[in-house]
C-alpha positions as a printed Julia matrix, in Angstrom:
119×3 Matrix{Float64}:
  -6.83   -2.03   24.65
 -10.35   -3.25   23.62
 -10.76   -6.64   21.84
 -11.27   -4.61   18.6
  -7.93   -3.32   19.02
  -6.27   -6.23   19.69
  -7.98   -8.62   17.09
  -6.82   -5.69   14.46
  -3.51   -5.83   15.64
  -3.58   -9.68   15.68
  -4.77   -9.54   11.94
  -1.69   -7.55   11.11
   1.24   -9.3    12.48
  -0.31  -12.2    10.94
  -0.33  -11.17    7.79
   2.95   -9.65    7.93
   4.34  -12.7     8.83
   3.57  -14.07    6.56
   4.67  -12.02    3.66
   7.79  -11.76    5.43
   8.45  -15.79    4.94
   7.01  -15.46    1.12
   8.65  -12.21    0.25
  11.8   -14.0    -0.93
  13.93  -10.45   -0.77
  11.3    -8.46   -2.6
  10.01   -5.2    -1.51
   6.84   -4.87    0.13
   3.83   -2.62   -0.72
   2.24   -1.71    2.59
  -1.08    0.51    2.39
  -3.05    2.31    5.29
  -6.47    3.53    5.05
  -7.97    6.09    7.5
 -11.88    7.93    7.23
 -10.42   10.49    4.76
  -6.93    9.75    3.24
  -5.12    6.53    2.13
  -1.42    5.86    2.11
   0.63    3.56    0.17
   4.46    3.22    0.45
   7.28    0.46   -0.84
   9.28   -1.09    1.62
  13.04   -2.53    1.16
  12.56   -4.43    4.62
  15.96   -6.1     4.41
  17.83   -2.33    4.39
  14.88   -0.6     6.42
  14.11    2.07    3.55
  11.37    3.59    1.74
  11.98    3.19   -1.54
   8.28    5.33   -2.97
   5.67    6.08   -1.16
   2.17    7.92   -2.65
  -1.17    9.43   -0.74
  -3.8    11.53   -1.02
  -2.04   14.59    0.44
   0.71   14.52   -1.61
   0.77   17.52   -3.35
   0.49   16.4    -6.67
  -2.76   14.49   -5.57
  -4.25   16.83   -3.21
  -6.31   19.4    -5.89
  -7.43   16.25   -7.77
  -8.96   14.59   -5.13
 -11.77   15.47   -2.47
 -12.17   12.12   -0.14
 -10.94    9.0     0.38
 -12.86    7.06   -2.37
 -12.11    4.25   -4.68
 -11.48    7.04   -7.35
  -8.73    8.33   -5.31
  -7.14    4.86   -4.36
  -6.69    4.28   -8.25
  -4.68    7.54   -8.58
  -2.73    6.73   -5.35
  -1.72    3.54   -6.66
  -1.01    4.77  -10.24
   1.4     7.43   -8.85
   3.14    4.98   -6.36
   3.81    2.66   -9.28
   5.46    5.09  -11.26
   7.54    5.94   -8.53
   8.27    2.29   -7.74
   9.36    1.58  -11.22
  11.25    4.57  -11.78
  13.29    4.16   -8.52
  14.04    0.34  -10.29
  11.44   -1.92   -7.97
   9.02   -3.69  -10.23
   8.63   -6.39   -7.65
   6.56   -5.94   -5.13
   4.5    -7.94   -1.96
   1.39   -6.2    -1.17
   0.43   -5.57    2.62
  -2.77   -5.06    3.06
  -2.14   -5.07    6.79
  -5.6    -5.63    9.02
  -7.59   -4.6     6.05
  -9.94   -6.8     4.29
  -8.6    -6.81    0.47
 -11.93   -5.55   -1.13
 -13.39   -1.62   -1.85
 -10.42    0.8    -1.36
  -7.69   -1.36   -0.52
  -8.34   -3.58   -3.86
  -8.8    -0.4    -6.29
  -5.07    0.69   -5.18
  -3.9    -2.77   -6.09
  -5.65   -2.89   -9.32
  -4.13    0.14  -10.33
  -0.47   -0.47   -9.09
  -0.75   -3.51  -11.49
  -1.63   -1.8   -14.22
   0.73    0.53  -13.95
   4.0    -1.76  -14.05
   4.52   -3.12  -10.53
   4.18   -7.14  -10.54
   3.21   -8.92   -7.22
């Protein structure tokens, strides 16, 4: 592995730890960003499911949006919301992972707020 690699993957169990000691039996929000799509999903981590999860190549997303911009993270994180709330998880912890919580990652967040989920 080069050191990028492994200071990424450093960045990520550390913040994962620690949501895991404040999550207090909520669900987490975990997102992953790549060069052209971002992914978003809610996590029951003490039962190991998925409760929602919400991209950009989901179908209902996929003819609205063209790349992985900020534009695109709002509507990601609208439509996971709705599917959070509607599957009865308004709770959340948001996992940013490795990423820095600006641009992108941020814009999601913003809009899963605003669209019922609390965290």
């Amino acid at each position: 592995m080069t050191r990028d690699v492994k200071q990424t993957n450093r960045r990520k169990v550390r913040t994962r730890f620690s949501i895991q000691a404040a999550a207090h039996g909520r669900a987490r929000l975990s997102v992953f960003r790549s060069g052209r799509h971002i992914y978003a999903q809610v996590i029951k981590d003490d039962i190991g499911v998925t409760v929602a999860a919400a991209s950009t190549v989901d179908k209902d997303l996929k003819a609205k949006v063209k790349s992985a911009s900020k534009d695109a993270a709002v509507l990601v994180g609208k439509l996971l919301a709705e599917r959070a709330v509607k599957a009865g998880v308004k709770e959340v912890v948001f996992d940013r992972g490795s990423y820095m919580y600006h641009g992108r990652i941020k814009a999601l967040a913003d809009a899963a707020r605003e669209a019922g989920l609390s965290f």
